[in-house]
C-alpha positions in Angstrom: 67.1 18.9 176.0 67.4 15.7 174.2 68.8 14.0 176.7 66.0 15.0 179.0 63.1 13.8 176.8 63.8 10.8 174.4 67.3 10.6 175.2 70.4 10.7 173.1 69.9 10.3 169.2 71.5 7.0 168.4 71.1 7.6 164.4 70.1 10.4 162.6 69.7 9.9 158.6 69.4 12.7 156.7 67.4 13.3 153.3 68.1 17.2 152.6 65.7 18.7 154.6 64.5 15.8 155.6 65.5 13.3 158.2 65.2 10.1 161.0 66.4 9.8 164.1 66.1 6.9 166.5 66.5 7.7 170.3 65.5 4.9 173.2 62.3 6.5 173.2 61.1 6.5 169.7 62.9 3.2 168.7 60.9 1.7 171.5 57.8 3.3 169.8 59.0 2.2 166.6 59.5 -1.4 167.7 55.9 -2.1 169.0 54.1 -0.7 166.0 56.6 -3.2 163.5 55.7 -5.9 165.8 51.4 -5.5 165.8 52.2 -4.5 162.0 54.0 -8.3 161.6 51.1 -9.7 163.7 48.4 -8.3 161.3 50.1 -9.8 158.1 50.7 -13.0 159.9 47.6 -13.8 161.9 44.1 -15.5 160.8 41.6 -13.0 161.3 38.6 -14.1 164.1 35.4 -15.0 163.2 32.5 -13.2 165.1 29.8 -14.5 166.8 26.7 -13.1 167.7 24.6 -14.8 170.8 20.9 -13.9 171.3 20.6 -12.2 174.9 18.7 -14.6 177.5 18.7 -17.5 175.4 21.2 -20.3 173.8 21.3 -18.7 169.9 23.7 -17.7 168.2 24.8 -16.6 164.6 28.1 -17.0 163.0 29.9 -13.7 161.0 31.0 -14.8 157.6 33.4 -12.4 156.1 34.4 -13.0 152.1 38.3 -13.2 151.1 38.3 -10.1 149.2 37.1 -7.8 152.4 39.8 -9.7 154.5 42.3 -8.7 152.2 41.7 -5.5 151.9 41.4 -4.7 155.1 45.0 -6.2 156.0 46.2 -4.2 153.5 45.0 -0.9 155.4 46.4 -2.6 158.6 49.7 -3.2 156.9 49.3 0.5 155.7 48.4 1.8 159.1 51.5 0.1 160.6 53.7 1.2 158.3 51.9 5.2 158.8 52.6 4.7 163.0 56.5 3.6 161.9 57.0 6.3 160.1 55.3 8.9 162.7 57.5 7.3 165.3 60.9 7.6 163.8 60.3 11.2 161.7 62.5 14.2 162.6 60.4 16.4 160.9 57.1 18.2 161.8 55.4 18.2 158.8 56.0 14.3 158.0 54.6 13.9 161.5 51.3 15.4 160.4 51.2 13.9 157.5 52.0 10.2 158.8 49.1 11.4 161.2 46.8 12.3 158.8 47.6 8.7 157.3 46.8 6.9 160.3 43.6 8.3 160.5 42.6 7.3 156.8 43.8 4.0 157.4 41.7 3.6 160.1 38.6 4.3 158.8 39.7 2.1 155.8 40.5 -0.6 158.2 36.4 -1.2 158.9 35.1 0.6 155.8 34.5 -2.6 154.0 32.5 -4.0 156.5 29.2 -5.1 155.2 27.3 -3.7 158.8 25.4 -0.5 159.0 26.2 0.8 162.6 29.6 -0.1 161.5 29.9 1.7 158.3 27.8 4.4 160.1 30.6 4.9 162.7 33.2 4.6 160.2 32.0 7.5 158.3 31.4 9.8 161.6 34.7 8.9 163.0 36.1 9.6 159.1 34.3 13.2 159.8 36.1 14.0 163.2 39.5 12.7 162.0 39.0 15.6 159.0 38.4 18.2 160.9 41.3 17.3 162.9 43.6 17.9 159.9 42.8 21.4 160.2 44.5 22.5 163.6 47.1 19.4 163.0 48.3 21.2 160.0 47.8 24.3 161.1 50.1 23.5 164.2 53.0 22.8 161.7 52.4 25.9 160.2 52.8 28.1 163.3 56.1 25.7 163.9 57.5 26.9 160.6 56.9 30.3 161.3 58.0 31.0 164.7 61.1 29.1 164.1 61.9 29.0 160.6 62.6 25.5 160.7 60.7 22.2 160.8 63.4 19.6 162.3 63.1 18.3 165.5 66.8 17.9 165.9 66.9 21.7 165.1 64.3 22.6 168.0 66.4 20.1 170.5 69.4 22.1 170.5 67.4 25.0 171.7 68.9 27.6 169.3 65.5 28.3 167.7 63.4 30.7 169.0 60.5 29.6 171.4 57.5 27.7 169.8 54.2 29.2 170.6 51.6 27.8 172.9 49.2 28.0 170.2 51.3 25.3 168.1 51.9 23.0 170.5 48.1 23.2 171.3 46.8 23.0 167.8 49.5 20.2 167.2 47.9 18.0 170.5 43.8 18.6 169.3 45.0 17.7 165.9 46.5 14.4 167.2 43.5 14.0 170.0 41.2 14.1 167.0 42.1 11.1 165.1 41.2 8.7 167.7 42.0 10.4 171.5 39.8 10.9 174.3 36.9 12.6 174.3 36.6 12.1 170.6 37.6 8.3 171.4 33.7 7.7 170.9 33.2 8.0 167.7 35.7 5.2 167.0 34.4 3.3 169.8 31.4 1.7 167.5 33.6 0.7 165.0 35.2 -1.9 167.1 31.7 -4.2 166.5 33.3 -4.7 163.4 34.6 -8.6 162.8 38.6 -9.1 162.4 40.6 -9.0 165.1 43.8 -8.0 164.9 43.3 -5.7 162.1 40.4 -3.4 164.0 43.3 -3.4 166.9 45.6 -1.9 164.8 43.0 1.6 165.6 43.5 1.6 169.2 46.7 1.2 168.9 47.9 3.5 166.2 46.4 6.0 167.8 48.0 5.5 171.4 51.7 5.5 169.6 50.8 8.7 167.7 49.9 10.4 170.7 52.9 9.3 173.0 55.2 11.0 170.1 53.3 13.8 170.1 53.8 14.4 173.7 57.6 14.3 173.1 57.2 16.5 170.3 55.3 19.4 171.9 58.5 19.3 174.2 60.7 19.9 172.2 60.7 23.7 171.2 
């Protein structure tokens, strides 16, 4: 089974109950979240500009230090949230590195100083906590069909069968922190200035939900 999905485990470090593994699939994962996590604590963030429609003005974004800072911090922390999703072995850590990634995104454009922005941040911030609901709740109906919450467990195919219903609550949980159709209420908060720290949404959310599909495949 492993062999068909993410391939053979290269490295699997345990913690008790706990554990990593890295496969070709998630170490690729793993690999393009470090790298946009190294690009947000290296990089000069933009400077927006607004231009007036049908005419020649235009108005210049500035942005003090202290929100800069603070929003590369919840980059750095959204990065480091998506590694830790990628690489997990364990359901629960993956729901709770998901739940992370979803607070770190709204903290990401929180600190704007824009209505619409702040506006979307705080209706994206409600979706994302309702998610948490079937996300956990998924993890829960792993643990009790199985009796076990390690993916290296459900690979050997030794458990018993993982119900529909958890893999399906697993998925909505995931879609809801930033996924199509509920992709729109993230959408407004990329008018917020900063580039590549606003990035760091979109593409949290992609990684989280090509794990998840590898996840929901494994039981």
């Amino acid at each position: 089974m492993a062999d068909l999905i993410g391939g053979i485990p290269y490295f699997i470090l345990e913690f008790g109950d706990e554990l990593v593994y890295f496969t070709p699939y998630t170490i690729t994962l793993f690999l393009l979240a470090l790298a946009f996590t190294v690009l947000a604590i290296i990089s000069r963030p933009e400077k927006q500009v607004d231009i007036a429609f049908g005419g020649d003005a235009y108005r210049a974004k500035e942005t003090s230090l202290s929100e800069m800072r603070f929003r590369r911090f919840m980059a750095i922390a959204c990065g480091l949230a998506s590694m830790g999703a990628m690489v997990t072995g364990d359901i629960f850590n993956f729901t709770l590195f998901t739940a992370m990634v979803g607070i770190t995104n709204v903290g990401i454009v929180a600190a704007v100083k824009s209505p619409h922005v702040q506006d979307a941040a705080y209706q994206y911030g409600l979706v994302a906590l309702s998610a948490t609901v079937p996300l956990f709740a998924g993890a829960a109906v792993y643990a009790a069909a199985t009796g076990s919450l390690s993916m290296i467990e459900l690979m050997k195919g030794t458990l018993p069968a993982v119900p529909l219903i958890g893999k399906a609550m697993l998925v909505i949980g995931v879609i809801g922190e930033g996924m199509a159709p509920f992709y729109a209420a993230k959408a407004e908060m990329f008018r917020a200035p900063g580039a590549p720290y606003v990035i760091m949404c979109s593409l949290s959310s992609l990684l989280i939900f090509l794990r998840v599909v590898e996840v929901v495949m494994l039981g």
